[in-house]
Backbone as CSV, one residue per row, in Angstrom:
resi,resn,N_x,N_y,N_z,CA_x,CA_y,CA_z,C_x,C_y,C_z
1,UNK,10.222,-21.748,-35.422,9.566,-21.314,-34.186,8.739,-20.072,-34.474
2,UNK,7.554,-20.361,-34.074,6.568,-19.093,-35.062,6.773,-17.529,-33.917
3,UNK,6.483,-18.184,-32.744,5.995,-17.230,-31.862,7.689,-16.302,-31.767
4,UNK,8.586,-17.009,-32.065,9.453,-15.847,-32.497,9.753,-14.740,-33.215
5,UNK,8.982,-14.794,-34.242,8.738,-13.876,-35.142,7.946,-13.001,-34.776
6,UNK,6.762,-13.382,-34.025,5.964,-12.424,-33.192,6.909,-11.472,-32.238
7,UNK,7.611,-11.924,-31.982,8.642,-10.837,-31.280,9.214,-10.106,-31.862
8,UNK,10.276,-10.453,-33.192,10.358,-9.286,-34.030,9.500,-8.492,-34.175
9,UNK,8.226,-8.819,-34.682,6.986,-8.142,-34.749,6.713,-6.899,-33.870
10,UNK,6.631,-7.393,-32.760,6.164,-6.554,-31.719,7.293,-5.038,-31.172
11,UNK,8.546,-5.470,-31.856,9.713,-4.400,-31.226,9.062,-2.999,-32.203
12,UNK,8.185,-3.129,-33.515,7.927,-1.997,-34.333,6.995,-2.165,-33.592
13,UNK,6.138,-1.953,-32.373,4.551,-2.144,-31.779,4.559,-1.551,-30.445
14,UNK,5.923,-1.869,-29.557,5.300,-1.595,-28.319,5.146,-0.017,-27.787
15,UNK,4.247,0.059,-26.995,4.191,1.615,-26.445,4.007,2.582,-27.718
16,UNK,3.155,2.341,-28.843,2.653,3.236,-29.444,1.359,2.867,-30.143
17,UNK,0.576,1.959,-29.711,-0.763,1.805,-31.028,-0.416,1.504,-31.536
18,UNK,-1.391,2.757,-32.632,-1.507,2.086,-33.765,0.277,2.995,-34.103
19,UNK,1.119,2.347,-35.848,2.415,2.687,-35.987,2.069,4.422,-36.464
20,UNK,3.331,5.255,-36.399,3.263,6.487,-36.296,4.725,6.662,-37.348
21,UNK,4.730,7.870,-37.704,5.887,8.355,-38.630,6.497,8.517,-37.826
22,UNK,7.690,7.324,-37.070,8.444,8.259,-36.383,9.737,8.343,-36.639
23,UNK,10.082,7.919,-38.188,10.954,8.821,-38.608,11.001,10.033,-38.267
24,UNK,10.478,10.122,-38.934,10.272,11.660,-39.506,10.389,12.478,-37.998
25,UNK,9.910,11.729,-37.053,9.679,12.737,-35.704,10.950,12.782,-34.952
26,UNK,11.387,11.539,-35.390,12.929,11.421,-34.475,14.077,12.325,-35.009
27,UNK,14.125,12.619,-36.685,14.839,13.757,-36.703,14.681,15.211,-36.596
28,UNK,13.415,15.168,-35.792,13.297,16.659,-35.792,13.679,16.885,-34.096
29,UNK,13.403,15.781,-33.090,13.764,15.978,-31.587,15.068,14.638,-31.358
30,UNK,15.148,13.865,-31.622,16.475,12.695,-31.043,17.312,12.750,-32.657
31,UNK,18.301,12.789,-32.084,19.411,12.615,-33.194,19.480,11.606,-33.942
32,UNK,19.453,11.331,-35.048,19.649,10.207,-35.679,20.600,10.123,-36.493
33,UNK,21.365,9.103,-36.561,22.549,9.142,-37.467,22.042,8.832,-38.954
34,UNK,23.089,8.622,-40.296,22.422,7.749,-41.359,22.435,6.778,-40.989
35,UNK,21.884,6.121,-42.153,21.652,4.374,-42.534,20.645,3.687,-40.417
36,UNK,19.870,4.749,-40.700,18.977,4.568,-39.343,18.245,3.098,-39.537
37,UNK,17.875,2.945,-40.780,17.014,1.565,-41.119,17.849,0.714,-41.487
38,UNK,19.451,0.243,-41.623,20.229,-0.553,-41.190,20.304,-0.906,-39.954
39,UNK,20.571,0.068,-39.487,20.973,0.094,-37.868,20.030,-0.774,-36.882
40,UNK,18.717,-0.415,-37.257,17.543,-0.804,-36.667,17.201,-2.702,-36.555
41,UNK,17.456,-2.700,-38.190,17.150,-4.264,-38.451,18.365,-4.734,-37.688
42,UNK,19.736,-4.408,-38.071,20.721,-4.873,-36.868,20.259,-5.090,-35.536
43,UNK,19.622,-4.017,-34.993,19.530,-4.054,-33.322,18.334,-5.129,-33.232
44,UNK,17.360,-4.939,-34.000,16.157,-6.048,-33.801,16.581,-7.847,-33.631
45,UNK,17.434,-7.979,-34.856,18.210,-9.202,-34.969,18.895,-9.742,-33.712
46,UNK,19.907,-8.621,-33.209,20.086,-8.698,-31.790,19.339,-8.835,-30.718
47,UNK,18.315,-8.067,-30.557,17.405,-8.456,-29.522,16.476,-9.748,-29.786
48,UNK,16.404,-10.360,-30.811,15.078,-11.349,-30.890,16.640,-12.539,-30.869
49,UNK,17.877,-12.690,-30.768,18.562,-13.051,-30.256,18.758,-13.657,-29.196
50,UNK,18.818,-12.483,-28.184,18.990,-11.735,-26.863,17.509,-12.961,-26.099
51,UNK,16.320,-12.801,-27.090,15.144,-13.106,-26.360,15.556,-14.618,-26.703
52,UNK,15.664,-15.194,-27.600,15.939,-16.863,-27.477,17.034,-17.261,-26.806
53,UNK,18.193,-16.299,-25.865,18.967,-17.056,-25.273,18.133,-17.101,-23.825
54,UNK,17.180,-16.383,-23.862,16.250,-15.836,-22.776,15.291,-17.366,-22.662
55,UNK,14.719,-17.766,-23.623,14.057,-19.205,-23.395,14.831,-20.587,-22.927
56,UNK,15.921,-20.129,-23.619,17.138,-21.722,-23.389,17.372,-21.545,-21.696
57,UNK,16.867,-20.507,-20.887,17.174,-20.974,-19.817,15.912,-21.154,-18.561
58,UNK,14.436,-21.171,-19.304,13.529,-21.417,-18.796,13.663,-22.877,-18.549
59,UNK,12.319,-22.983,-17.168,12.384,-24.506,-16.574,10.853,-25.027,-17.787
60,UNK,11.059,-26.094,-17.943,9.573,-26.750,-19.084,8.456,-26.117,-18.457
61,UNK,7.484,-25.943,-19.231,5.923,-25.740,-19.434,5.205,-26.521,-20.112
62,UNK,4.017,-26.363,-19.382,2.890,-27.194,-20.399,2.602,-25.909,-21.698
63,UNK,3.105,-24.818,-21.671,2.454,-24.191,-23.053,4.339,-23.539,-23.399
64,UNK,4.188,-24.518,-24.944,5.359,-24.212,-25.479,5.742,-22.723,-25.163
65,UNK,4.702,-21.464,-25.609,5.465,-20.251,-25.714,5.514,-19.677,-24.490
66,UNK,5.121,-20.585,-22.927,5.529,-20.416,-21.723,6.709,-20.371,-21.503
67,UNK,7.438,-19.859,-20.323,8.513,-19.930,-19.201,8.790,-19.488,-17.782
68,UNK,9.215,-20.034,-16.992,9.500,-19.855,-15.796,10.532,-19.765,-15.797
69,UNK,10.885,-18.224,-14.918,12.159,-17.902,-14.271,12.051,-17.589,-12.620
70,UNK,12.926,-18.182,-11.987,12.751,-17.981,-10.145,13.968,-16.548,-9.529
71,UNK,13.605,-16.198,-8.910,14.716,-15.423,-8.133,14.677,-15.632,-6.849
72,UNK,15.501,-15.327,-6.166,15.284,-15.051,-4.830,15.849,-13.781,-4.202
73,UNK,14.996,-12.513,-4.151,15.089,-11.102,-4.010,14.557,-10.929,-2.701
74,UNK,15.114,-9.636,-1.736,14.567,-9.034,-1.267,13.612,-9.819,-0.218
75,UNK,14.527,-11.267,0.137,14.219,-12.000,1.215,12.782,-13.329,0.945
76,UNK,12.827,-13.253,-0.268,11.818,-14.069,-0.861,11.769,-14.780,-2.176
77,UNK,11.137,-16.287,-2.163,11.306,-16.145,-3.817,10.316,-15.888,-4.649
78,UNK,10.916,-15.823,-5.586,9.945,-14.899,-6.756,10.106,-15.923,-8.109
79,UNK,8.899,-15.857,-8.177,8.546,-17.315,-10.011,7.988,-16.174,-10.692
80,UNK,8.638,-15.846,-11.747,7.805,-15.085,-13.061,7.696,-15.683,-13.575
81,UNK,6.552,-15.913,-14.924,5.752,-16.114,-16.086,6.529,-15.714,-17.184
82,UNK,6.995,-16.169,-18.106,7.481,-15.101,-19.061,6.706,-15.607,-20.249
83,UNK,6.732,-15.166,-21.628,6.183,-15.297,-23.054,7.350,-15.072,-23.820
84,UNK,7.118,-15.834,-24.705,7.594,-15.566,-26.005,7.045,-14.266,-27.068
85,UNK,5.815,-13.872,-26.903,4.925,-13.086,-27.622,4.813,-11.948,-27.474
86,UNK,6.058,-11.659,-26.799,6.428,-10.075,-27.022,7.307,-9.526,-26.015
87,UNK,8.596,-8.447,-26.539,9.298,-8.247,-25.551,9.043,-8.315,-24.038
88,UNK,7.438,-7.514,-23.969,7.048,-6.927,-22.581,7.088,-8.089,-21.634
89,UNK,6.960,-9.269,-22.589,6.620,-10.547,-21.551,8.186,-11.208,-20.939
90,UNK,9.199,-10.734,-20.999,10.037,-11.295,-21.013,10.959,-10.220,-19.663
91,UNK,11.830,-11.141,-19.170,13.143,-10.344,-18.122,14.293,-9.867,-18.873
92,UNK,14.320,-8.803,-18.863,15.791,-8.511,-18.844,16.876,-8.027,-18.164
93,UNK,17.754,-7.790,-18.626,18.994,-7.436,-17.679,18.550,-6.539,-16.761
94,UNK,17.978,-5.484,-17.043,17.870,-3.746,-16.411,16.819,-4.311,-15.609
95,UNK,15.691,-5.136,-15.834,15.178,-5.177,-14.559,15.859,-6.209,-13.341
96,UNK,16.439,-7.348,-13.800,16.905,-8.114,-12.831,17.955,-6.889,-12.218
97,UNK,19.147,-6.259,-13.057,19.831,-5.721,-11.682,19.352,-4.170,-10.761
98,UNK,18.443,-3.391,-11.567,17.916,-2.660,-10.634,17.279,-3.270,-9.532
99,UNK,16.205,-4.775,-9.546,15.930,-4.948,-8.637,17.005,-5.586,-7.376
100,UNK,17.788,-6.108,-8.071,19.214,-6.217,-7.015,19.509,-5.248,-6.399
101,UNK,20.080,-4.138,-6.991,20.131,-3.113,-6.208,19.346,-2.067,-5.825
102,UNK,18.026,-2.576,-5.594,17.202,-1.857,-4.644,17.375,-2.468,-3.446
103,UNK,17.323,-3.787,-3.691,17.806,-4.649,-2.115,18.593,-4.165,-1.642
104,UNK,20.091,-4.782,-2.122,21.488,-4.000,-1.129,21.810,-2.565,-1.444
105,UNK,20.891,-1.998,-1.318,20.935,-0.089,-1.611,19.469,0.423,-0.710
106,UNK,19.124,-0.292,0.581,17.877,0.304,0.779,18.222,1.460,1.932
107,UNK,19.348,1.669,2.100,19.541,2.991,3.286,19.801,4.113,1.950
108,UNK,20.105,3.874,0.555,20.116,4.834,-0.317,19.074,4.892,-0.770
109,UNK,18.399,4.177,-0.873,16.903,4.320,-1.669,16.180,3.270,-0.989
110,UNK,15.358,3.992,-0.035,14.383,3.436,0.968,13.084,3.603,0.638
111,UNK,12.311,2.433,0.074,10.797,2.454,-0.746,10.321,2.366,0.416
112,UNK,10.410,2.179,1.910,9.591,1.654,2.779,8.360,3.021,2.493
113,UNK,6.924,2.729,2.631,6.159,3.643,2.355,5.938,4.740,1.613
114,UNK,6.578,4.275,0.674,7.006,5.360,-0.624,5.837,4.915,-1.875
115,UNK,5.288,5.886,-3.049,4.393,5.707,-3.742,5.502,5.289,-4.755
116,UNK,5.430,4.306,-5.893,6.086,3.898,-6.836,5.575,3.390,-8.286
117,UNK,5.554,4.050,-8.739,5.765,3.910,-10.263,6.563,3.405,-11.085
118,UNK,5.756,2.049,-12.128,7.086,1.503,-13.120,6.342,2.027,-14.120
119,UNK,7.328,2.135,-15.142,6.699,2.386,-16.451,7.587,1.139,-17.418
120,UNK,6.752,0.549,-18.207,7.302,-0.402,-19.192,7.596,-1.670,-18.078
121,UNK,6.568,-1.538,-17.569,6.791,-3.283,-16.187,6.725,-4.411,-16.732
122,UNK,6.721,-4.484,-17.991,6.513,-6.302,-18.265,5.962,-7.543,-17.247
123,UNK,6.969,-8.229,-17.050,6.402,-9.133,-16.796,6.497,-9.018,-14.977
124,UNK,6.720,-7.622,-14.394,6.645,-7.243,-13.224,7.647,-7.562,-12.403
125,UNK,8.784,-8.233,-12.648,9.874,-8.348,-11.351,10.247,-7.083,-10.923
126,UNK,10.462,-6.233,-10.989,11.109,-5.169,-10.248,9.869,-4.299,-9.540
127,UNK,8.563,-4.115,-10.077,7.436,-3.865,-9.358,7.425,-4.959,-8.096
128,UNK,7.507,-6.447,-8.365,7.290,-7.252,-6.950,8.187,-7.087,-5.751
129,UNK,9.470,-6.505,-6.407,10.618,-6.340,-5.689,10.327,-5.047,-4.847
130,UNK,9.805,-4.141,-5.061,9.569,-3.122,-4.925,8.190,-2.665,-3.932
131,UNK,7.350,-3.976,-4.148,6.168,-4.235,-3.105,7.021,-4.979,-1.657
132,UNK,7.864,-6.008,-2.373,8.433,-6.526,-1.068,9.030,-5.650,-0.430
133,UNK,9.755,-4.786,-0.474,10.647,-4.096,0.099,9.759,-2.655,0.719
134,UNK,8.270,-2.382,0.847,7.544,-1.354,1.482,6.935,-0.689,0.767
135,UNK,7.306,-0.662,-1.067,6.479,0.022,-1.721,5.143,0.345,-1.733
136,UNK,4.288,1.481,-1.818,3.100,1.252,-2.333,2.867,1.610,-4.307
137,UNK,2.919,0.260,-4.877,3.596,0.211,-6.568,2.153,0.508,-7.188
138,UNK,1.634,1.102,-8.060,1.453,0.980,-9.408,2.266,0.278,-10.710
139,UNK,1.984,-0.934,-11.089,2.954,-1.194,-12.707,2.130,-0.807,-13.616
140,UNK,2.731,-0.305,-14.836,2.101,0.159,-15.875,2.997,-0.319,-17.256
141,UNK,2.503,-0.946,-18.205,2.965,-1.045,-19.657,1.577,-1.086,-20.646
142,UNK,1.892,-1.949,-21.606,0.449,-1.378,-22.939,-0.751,-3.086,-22.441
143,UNK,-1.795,-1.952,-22.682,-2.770,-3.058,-22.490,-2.702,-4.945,-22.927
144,UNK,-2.153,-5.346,-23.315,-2.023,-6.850,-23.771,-0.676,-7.208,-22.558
145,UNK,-0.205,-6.517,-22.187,0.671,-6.989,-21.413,0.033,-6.838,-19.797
146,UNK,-1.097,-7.009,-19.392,-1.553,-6.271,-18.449,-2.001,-8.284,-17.872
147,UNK,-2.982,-9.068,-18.813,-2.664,-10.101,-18.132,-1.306,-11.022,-17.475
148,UNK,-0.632,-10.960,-18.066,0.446,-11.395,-17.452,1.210,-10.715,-16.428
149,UNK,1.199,-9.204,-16.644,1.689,-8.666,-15.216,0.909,-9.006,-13.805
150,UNK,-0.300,-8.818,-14.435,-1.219,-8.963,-12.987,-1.031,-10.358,-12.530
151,UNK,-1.067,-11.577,-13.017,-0.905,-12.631,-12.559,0.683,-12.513,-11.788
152,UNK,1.535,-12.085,-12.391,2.602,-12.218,-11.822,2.814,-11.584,-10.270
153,UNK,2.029,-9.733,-10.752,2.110,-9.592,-9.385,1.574,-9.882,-8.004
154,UNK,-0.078,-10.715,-8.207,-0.179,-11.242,-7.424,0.304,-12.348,-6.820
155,UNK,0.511,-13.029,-7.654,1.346,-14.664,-7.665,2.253,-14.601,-6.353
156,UNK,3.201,-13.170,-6.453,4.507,-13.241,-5.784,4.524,-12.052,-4.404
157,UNK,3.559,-11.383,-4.496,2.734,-10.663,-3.554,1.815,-10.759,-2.736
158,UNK,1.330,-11.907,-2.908,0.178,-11.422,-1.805,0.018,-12.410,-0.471
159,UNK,-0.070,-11.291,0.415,0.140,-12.086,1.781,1.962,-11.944,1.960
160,UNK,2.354,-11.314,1.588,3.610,-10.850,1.750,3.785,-9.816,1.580
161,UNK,3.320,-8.527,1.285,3.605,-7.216,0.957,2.867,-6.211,1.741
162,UNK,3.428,-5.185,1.926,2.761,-3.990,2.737,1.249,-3.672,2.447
163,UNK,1.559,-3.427,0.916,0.840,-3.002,0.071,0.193,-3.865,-1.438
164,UNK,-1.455,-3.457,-1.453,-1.612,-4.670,-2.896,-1.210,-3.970,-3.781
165,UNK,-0.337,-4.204,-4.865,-0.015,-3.853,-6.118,-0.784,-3.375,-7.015
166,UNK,-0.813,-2.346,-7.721,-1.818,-2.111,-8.580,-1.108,-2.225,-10.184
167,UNK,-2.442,-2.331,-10.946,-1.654,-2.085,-12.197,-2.761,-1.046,-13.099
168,UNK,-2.222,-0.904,-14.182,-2.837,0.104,-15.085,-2.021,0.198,-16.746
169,UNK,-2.828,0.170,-17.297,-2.410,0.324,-18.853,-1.994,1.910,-19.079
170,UNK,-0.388,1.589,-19.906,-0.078,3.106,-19.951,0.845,3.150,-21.208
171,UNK,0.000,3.783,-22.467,0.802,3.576,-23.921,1.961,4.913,-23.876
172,UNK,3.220,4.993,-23.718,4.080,6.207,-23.727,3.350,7.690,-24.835
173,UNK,3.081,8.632,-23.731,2.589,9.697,-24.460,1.629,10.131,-24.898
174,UNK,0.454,9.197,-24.684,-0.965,8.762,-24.750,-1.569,9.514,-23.728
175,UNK,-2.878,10.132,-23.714,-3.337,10.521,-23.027,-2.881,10.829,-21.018
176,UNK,-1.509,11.109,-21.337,-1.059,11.467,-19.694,-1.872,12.558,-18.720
177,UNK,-2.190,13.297,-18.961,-2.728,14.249,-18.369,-4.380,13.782,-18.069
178,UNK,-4.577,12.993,-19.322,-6.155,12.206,-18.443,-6.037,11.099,-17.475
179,UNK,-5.359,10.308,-18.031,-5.352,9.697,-17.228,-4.261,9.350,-15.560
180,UNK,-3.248,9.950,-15.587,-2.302,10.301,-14.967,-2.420,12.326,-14.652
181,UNK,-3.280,12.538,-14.351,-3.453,14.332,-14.039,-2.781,14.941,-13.110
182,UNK,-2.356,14.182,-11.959,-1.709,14.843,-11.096,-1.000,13.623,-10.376
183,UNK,0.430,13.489,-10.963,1.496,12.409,-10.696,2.063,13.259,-9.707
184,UNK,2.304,12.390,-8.626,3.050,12.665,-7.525,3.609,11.514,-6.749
185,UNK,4.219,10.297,-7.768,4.791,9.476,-6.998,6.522,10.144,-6.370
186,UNK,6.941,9.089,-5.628,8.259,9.539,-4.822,9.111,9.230,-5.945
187,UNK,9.525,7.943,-6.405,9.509,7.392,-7.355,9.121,6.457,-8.782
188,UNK,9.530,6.915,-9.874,9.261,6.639,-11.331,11.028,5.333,-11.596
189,UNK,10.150,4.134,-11.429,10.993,2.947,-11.691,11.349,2.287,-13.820
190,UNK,12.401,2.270,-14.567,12.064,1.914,-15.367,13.459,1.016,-15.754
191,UNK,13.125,-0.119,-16.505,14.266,-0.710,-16.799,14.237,-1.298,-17.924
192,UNK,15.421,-1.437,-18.935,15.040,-2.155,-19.962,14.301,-1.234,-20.993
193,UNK,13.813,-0.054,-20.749,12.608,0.168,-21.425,13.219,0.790,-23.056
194,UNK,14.542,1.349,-23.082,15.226,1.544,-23.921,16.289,0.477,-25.627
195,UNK,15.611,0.656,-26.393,15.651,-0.916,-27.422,15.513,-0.337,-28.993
196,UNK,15.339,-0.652,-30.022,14.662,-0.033,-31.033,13.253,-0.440,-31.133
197,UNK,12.465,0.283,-30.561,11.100,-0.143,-30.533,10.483,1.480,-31.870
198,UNK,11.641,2.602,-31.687,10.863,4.132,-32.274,9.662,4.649,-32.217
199,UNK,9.589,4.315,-30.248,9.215,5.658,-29.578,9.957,6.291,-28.386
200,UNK,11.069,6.186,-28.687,11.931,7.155,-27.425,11.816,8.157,-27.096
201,UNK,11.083,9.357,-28.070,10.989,10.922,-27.708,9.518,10.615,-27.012
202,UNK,8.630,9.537,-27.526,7.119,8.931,-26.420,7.789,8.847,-24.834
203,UNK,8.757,7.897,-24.648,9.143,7.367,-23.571,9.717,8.514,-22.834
204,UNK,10.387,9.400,-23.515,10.820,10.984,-22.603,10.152,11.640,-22.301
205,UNK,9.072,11.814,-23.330,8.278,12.225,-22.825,7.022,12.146,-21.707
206,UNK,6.544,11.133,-21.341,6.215,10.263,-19.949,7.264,10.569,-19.447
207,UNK,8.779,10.191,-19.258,9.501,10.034,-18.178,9.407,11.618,-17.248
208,UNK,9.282,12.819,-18.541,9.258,13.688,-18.254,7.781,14.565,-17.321
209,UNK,6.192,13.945,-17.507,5.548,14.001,-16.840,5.251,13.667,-15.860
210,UNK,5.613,12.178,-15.457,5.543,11.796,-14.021,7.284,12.475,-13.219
211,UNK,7.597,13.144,-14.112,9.145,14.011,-13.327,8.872,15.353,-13.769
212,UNK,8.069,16.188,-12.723,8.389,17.749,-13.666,8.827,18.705,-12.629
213,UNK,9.436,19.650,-12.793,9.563,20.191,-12.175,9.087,20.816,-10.873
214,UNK,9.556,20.836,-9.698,8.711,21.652,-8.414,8.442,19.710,-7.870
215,UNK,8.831,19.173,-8.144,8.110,17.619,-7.839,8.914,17.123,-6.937
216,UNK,8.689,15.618,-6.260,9.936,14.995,-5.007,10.505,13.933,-5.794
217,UNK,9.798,13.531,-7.132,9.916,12.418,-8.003,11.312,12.036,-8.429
218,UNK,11.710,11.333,-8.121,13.216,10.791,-8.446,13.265,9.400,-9.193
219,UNK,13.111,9.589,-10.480,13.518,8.396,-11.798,14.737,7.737,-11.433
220,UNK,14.881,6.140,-11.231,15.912,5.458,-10.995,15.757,4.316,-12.734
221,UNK,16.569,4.568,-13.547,16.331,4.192,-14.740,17.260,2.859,-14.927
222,UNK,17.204,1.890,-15.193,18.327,0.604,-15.458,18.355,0.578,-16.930
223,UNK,19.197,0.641,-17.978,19.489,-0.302,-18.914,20.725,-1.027,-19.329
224,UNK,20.609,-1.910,-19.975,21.674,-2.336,-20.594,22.008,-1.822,-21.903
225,UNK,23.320,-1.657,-22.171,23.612,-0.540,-23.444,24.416,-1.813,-24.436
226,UNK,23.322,-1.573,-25.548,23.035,-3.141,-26.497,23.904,-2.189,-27.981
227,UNK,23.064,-0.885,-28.401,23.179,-0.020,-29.366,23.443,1.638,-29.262
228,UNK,23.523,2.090,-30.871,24.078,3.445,-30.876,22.575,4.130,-30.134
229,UNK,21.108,3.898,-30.387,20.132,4.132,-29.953,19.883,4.429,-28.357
230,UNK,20.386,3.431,-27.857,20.704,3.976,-26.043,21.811,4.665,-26.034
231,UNK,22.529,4.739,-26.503,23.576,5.738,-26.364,22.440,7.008,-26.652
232,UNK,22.299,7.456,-27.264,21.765,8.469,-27.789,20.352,8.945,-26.967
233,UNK,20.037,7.856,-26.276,18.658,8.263,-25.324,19.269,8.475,-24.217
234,UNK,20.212,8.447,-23.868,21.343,8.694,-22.798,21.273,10.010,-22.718
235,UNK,21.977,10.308,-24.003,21.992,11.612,-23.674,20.588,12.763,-23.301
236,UNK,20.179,12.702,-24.333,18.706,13.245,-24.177,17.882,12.996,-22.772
237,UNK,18.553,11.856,-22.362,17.953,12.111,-20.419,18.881,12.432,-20.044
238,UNK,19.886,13.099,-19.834,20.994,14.007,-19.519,20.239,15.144,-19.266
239,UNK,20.314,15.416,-20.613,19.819,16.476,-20.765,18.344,16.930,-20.337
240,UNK,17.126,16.164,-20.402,16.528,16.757,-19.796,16.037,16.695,-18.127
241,UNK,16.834,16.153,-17.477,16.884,15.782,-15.991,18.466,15.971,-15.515
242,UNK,18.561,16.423,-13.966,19.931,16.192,-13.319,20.113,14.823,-13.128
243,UNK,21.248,14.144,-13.531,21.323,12.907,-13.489,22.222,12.368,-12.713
244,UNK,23.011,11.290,-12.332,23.609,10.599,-11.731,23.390,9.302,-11.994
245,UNK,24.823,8.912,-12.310,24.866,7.612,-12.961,25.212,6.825,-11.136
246,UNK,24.167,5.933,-11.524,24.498,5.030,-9.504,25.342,4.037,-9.255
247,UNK,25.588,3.023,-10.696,26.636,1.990,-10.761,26.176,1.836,-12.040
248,UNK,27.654,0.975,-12.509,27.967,0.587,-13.828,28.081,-1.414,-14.087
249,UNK,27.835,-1.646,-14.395,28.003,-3.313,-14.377,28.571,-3.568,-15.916
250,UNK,29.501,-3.415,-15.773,30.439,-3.882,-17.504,30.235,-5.650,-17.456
251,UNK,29.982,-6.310,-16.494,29.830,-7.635,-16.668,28.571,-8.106,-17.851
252,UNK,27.796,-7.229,-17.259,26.031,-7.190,-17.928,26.135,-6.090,-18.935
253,UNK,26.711,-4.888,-18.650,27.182,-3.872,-19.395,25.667,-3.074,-19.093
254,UNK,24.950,-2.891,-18.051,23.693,-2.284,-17.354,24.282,-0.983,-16.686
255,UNK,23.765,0.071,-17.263,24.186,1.086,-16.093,22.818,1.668,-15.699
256,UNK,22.913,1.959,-14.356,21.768,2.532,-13.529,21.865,3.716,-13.259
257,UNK,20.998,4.584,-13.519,20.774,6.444,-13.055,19.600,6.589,-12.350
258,UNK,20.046,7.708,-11.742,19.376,8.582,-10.872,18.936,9.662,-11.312
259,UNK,17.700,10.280,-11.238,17.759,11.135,-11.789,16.366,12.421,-11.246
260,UNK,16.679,13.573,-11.240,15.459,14.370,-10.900,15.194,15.726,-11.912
261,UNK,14.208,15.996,-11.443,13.766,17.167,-12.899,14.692,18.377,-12.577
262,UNK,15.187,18.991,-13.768,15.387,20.410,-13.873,14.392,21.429,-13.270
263,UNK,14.547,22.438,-12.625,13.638,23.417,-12.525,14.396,24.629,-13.016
């Protein structure tokens, strides 16, 4: 299966360009244990895994490296698109259950007319979830993933939502301040976005601009904890945000935080 390999491929690719030393960068800001390039090919193996148990449960397509997955969220159903051709195109855990519990959690976290931000939106379910429920969304991940979000979010949006969905290309750490100059959403949505891809101190760093201090911005983060690598980005958003863990799902093994900037 070719287009599988393209997925390995892509876990050294997403959210940074062109590739970057980031060895070298990760031990000077995120902790790294030894035998980091064991560890890595381990976790990759796992996730390009993870992604073919992810096809065995798509409905047929006319294009092999197609799939369809349905939900029914937030009082509606919802058909995503998924790919084989790269993580971004695909669902995972952290977004299916954050968008669950934005549904039965909306007197705790009420998007009705709220500005919203995803970062690392793939293939957009938790952005659509998030339009249904009153958002006004921006999704954002790396330019090649931008056709398939947009189809998705209109697909499952329109003529049903408050608000039209927007999208926008956004490489972690890349030009934020040009193009993002003055972030002031309510909330910064992200799920899943945590993996061995080696740019996590990229991804903190975004998490940390659209969250800075003096702000109303409240990061609601989903992942599922696969490796020692999310453990370890765990902490480091501990640390640089007040956090609150919101629920734990040991079934999925997904935990969801809350989180707002230090001042």
């Amino acid at each position: 299966m070719e287009r599988l390999s393209t997925v390995s491929q892509h876990v050294q690719q997403k959210h940074h360009g062109k590739k970057k030393e980031v060895d070298d960068k990760q031990d000077k800001k995120l902790p790294v244990e030894q035998g980091t390039t064991d560890e890595a090919l381990r976790d990759q193996k796992v996730m390009a895994g993870e992604a073919l148990e992810r096809r065995n449960i798509w409905e047929p397509s006319v294009y092999y490296a197609l799939g369809k997955e349905c939900f029914y969220i937030a009082g509606h159903d919802i058909s995503i698109r998924e790919s084989m051709d790269t993580y971004g195109a695909l669902i995972w855990p952290g977004a299916i259950a954050l968008s669950q519990f934005l549904e039965n959690n909306q007197q705790q976290v009420n998007l009705m007319d709220k500005s919203v931000l995803e970062i690392g939106a793939g293939t957009g379910l938790l952005s659509i979830v998030a339009s249904l429920l009153g958002a006004w969304v921006t999704a954002t991940d790396l330019p090649d993933i931008m056709s398939n979000l947009t189809f998705n979010l209109l697909r499952n949006t329109r003529g049903r939502s408050r608000y039209t969905p927007q999208v926008a290309a956004l490489t972690w750490a890349q030009n934020l301040k040009r193009d993002f100059p003055y972030p002031s959403y309510d909330y910064v949505l992200a799920a899943d976005v945590v993996y061995p891809h080696g740019c996590l101190e990229e991804l903190l760093e975004t998490m940390r601009h659209f969250c800075q201090p003096g702000s109303r911005t409240t990061v609601l983060w989903a992942n599922k904890i696969r490796f020692q690598s999310d453990l370890r980005f765990t902490e480091c958003f501990k640390s640089s945000f007040n956090t609150t863990l919101l629920i734990e799902l040991p079934q999925q093994e997904v935990r969801i935080y809350k989180a707002t900037a230090k001042e």
